[in-house]
LUMMILO-902238 format. One line per 5 residues: their letters; for each residue z negated, x negated, y negated of N, C-alpha, C. Coordinates in steps of 0.02 Angstrom, whole numbers, plus 50000, padded with zeros to 5 digits. Atoms other than C-alpha are relative to their C-alpha. Layout:
<lopas>
a	Z:X:Y:Z:X:Y:Z:X:Y  ...
</lopas>
This chain:
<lopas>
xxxxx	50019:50000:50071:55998:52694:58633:50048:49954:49963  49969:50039:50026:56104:52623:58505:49957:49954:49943  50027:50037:50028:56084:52477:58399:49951:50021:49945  50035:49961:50055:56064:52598:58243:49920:50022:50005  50071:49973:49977:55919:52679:58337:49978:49956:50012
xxxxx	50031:50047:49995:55856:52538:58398:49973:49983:49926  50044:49979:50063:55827:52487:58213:49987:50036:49976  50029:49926:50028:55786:52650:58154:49937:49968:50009  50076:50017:49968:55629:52640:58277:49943:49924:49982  50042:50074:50038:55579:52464:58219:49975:49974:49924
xxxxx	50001:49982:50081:55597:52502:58038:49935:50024:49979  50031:49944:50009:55472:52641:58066:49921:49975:50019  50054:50044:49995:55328:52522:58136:49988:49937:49961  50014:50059:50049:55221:52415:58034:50019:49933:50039  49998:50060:49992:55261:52235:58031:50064:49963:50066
xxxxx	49954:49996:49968:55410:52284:58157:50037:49939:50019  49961:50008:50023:55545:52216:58093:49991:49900:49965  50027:50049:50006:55441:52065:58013:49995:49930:50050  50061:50029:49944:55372:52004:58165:50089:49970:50076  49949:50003:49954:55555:52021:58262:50035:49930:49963
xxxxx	49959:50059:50021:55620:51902:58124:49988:49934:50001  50042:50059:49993:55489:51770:58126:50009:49989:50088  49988:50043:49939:55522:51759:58322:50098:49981:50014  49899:50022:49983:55728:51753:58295:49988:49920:49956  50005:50067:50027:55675:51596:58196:50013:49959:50078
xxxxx	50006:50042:49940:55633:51508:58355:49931:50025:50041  50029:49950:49948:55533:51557:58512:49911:49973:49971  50056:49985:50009:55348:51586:58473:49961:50032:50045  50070:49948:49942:55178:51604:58572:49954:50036:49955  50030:49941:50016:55061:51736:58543:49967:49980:49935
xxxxx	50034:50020:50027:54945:51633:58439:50025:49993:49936  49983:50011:50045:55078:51585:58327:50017:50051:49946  49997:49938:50034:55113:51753:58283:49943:50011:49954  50056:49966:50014:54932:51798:58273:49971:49968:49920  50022:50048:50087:54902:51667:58111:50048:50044:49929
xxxxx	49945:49971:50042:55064:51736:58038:49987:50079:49983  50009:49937:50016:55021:51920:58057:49920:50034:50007  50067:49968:50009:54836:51951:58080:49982:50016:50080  50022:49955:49955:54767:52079:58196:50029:49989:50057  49984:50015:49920:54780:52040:58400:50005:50045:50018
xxxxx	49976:49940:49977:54772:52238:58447:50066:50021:49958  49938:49987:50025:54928:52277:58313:50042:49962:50019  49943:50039:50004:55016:52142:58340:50037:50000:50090  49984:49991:49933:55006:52170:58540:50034:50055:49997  49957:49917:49988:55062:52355:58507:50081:49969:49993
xxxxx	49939:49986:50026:55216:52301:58406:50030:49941:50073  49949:50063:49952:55271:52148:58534:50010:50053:50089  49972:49950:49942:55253:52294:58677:50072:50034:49989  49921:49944:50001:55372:52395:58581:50051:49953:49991  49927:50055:49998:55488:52256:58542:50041:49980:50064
xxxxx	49971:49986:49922:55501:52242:58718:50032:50028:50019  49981:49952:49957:55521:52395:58775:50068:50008:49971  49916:49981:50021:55693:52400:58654:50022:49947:50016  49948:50038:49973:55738:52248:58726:50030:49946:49945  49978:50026:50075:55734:52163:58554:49964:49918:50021
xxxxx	50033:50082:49995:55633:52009:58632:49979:49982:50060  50037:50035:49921:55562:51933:58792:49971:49969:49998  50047:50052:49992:55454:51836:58860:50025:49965:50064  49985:50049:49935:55482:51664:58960:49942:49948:50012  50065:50049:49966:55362:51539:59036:50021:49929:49987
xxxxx	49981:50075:50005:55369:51359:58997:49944:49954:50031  50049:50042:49962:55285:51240:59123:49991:49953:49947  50025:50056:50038:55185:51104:59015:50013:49935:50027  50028:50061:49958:55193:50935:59082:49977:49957:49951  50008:50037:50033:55136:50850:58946:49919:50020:50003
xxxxx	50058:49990:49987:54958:50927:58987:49956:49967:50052  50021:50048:49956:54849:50796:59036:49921:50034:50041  50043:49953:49960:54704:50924:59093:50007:50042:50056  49973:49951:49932:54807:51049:59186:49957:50053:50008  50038:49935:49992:54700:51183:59139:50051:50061:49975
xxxxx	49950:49932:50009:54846:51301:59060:50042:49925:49999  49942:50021:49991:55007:51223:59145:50052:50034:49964  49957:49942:50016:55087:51372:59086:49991:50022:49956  49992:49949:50045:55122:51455:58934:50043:50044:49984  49952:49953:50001:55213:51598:58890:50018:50012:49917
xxxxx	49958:50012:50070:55331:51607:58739:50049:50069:49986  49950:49946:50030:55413:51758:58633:50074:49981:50001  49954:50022:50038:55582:51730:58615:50060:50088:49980  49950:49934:49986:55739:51859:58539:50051:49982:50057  49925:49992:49951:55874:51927:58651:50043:50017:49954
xxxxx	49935:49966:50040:56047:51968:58598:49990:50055:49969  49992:49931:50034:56020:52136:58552:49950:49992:49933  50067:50005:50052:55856:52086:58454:50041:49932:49941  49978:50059:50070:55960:51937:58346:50056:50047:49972  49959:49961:50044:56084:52066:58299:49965:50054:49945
xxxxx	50041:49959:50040:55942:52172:58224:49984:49966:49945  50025:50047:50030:55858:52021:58155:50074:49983:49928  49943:50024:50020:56034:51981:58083:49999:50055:49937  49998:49939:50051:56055:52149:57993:49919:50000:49949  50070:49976:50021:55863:52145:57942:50010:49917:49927
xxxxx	49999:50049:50048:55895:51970:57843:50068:50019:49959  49942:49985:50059:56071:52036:57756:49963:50051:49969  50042:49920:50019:55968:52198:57725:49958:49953:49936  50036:50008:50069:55850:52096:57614:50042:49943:49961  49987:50039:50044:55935:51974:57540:50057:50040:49963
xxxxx	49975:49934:50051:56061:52131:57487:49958:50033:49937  50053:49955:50047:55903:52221:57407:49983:49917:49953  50022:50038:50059:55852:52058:57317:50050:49981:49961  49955:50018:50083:56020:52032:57234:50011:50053:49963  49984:49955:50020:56037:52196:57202:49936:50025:49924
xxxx	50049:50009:50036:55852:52198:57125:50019:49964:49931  50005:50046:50040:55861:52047:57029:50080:50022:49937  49956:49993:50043:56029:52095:56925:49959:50054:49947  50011:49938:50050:55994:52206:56741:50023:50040:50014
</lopas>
């Protein structure tokens, strides 16, 4: 699949595209999403498909600063290469449409 397609397909799902840019910020767990975008069944759909194009991953970060040791482990969104080049185009993309907007 090419990049194009790749965003095509992400374009085409709600909160896609959104949700890819808020984790190219910096790596994000589920939760943090979930404040930012709402709904725990949508937001699981779209982070499957983000996956499956390879636009993001998931890595594990041992805690040690957890003095309980009941979750050692958490798991964290972060983008991949292919997903910060989307992200990349998706932030020229709007800040194109808002200068373009904003002129008479």
């Amino acid at each position: 699949m090419t990049l194009f397609e790749t965003a095509e397909e992400v374009l085409r799902s709600k909160n896609g595209l959104r949700i890819l840019a808020e984790i190219a910020k910096g790596k994000k767990r589920f939760n943090e999403l979930q404040r930012v975008f709402g709904s725990s069944a949508t937001l699981t759909l779209r982070l499957r498909e983000l996956e499956r194009l390879e636009l993001i991953g998931r890595v594990m970060e041992i805690r040690e600063d957890n003095p309980t040791r009941r979750k050692p482990a958490v798991i964290c969104y972060v983008v991949t290469p292919k997903g910060a080049k989307v992200a990349k185009l998706y932030q020229q993309f709007k800040m194109s449409l808002s200068e373009l907007l904003s002129k008479p």
